[in-house]
N, C-alpha and C positions, 0 to 999 in steps of 0.2 A: 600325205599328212592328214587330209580331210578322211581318208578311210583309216587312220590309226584311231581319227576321234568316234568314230561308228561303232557305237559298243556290240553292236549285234556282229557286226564285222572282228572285232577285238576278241568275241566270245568266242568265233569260228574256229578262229584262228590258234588260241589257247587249247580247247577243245581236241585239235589235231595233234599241237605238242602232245597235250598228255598223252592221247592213245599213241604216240609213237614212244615217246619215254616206256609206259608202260610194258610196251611187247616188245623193243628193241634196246633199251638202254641194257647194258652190260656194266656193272662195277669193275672199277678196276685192280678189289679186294673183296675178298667175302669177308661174312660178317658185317656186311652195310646194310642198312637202313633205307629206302626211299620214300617217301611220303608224299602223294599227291593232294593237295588240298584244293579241288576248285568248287568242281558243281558236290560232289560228295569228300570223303576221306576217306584214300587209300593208301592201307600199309602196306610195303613189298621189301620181304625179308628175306636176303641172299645168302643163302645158306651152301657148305660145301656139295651136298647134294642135288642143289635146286632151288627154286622159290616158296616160298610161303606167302600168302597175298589174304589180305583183312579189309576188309572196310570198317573202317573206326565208328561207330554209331556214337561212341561218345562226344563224338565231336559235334556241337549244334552248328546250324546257319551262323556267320557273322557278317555278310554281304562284302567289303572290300578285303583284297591281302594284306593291308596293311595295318591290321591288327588283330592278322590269325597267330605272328608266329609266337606271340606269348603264352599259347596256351602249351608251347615246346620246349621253354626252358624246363616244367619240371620234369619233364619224363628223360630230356637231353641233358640238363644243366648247362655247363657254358654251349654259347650261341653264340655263332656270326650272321649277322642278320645281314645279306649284299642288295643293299638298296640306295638308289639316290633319291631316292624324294626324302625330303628330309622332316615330315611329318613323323615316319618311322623313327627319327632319333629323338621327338619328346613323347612320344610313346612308349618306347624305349624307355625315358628318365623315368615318368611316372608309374611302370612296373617296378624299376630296381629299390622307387620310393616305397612303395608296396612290402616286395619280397627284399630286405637289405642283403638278408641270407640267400637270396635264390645263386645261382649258378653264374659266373661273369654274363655278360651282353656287349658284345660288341658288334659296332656297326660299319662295314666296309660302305666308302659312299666317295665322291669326287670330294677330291683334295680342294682346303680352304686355301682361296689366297690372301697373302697378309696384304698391310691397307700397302707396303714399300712396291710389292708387286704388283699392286692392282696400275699403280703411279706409274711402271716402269710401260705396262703392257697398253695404257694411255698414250704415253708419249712415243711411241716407239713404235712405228705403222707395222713394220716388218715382223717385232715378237708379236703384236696382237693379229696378226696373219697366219702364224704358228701355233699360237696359242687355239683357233680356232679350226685350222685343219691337222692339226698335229695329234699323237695319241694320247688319250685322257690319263690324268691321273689321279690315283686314288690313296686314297687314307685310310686309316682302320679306327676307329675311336672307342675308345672304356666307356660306355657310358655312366657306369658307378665314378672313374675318377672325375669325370666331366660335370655329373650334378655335383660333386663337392666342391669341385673349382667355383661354379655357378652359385653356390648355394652363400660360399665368401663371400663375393662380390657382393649378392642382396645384402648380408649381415651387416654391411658399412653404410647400409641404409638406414640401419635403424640403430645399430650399436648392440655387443653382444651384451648387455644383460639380459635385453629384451627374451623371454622363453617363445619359441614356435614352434609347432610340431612340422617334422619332416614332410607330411603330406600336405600342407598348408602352405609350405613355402614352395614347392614343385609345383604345386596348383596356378601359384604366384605366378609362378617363372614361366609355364606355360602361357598361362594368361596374358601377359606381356608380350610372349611372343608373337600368340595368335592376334593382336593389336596389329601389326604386321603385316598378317591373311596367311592363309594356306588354304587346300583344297577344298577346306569346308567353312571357311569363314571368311570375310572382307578384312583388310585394312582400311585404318581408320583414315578421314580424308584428307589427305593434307601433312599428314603424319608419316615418316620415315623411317627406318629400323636404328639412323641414328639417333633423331630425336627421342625414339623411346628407352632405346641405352643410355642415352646421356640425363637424361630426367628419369634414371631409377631413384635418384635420391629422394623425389617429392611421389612417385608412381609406387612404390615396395608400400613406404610405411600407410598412405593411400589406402590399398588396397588389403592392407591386413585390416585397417579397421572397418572395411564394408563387404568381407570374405571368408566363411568358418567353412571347417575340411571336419569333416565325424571321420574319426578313425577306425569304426568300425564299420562302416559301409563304404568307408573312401567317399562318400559323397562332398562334391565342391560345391558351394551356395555360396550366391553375389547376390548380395540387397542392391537389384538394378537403380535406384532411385538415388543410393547416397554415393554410390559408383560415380552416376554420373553427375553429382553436385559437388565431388570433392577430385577422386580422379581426373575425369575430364576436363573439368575448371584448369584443374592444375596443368596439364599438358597444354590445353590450350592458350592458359596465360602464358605458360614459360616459352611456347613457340612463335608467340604473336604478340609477347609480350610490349611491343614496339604500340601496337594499337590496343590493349585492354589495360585501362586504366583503375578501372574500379578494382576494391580490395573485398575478399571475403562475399563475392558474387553466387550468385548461379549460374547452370550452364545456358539458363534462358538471358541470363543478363549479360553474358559475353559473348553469345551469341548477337544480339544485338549490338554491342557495344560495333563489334565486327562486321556487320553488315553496316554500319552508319561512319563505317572507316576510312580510310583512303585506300585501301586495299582495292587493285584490279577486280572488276565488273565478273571477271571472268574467275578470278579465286573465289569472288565470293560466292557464285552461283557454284562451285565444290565446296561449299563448308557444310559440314552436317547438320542436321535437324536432328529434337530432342528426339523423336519417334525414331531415327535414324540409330543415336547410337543406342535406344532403346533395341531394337532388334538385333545390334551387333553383338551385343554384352549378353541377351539371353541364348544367342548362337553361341559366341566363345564358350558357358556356361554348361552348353550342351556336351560341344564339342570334347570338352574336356572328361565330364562323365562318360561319354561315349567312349572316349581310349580308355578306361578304367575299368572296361567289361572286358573279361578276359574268356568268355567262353558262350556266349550270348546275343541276342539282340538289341541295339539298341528300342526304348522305345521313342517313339515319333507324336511330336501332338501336331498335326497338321492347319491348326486354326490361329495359329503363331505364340504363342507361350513359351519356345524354343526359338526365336526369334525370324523363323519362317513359316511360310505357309503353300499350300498348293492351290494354283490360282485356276480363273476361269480355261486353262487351256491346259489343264493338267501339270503345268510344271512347277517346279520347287523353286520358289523366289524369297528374299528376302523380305516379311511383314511390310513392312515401310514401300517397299515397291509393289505389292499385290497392286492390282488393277478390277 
């Protein structure tokens, strides 16, 4: 496990797959396609004669794989994208928000369990003994029917007269999610993937009014400042609402109110600071633009205006943590 996490180790190793892919895989049809994308881009076209082998120049740097394979649905159209990190599936939603016409996008990934079986594999030593050595299993998901499904659910947030543009509300829904964390941003402290589904009702309409989407650059912009005086008020009051008494607060003023709480010594010392979700909200922020390039680099401000920075020992921390 500690040499899976060794990326110079992870590299070796990729490294070796391709050149064996490369000079050994055999189609089990001609007329197939293989596409190597790691340190460069290589086409290998299996033709009834033989190969034909390209390196793609068109294809720029994007540093991780899991937001190269967008730049495949136009030349492929429908896609199955087989990944479990499930970053890939709001990556996924915000291209299909993008291209509505591009080609399907589906994502093969471990099967969801519902909340009846999660219940069952709790109580039940033996299935959760199976469940854990037993073979995985996997789903396929639309991603276009899933942002629609998704896209309902928000709308009972605000009520349909309300007009938003489609790139606005995926931005949302991302956003919320990255609330959450994933590989490039924190979860908020103290906050859970239920509490954030269950307070879409005061979190949607929230964040439409401190969040515009340009449909012409896809760009997603959050006014950090009323984010976190309306947003985060909100979540924090409805989570803790047992201890924030005041009405129409700040987030400096329930913050306080919660430290002078009866709440454990021990929660309080995890509740966020304003500098805190200051850096979260300009990460999520980022993170989001960032799945939005579809052929490119992100850019990096490393002096924290993206809600991190790179500290005295070279590494990427979150602002609020630099040392």
């Amino acid at each position: 496990m500690r040499a899976l996490q060794n990326r110079v180790f992870k590299s070796n190793i990729i490294s070796i797959i391709a050149t064996i892919l490369t000079s050994e895989y055999t189609p089990p049809r001609k007329a197939t396609t293989l596409i190597i994308d790691f340190v460069n881009c290589v086409r290998i076209n299996y033709k009834t004669t033989g190969q034909q082998r390209a390196v793609m120049a068109e294809m720029n740097a994007m540093g991780e794989s899991d937001v190269k394979f967008m730049r495949y649905i136009e030349m492929f159209h429908d896609l199955c994208i087989d990944s479990i990190d499930s970053d890939v599936v709001l990556i996924a939603l915000l291209y299909k928000t993008r291209h509505p016409a591009a080609g399907k996008v589906y994502v093969r990934r471990y099967k969801t369990k519902t909340k009846t079986q999660e219940a069952a594999v709790r109580l039940n030593k033996r299935r959760k003994l199976d469940a854990e050595n037993g073979p995985k299993e996997y789903e396929v998901l639309d991603i276009g029917i899933l942002k629609d499904i998704l896209h309902v659910s928000m709308r009972q947030a605000i009520g349909v007269s309300q007009v938003v543009c489609e790139g606005q509300f995926s931005g949302i829904l991302v956003f919320m999610t990255l609330l959450c964390g994933c590989d490039y941003s924190r979860k908020l402290p103290r906050i859970g993937v239920r509490s954030v589904w269950e307070n879409m009702h005061v979190i949607v309409p929230a964040l439409l009014k401190c969040t515009q989407y340009d449909t012409t650059t896809s760009f997603f912009s959050v006014d950090v400042e009323q984010c976190i005086n309306t947003m985060m008020v909100e979540i924090y009051s409805q989570v803790f609402r047992k201890h924030v008494k005041c009405t129409d607060a700040c987030m400096v003023a329930v913050l306080t109110e919660l430290k002078n709480s009866s709440l454990s010594d021990k929660l309080k010392t995890e509740l966020p600071t304003y500098f805190s979700l200051d850096s979260t909200i300009c990460n999520i922020q980022w993170v989001i633009n960032y799945w939005n390039l579809e052929n490119t680099d992100p850019q990096c401000d490393p002096a924290g205006s993206h809600g991190f920075v790179v500290d005295s020992k070279h590494r990427v921390v979150f602002a609020d943590k630099a040392k």
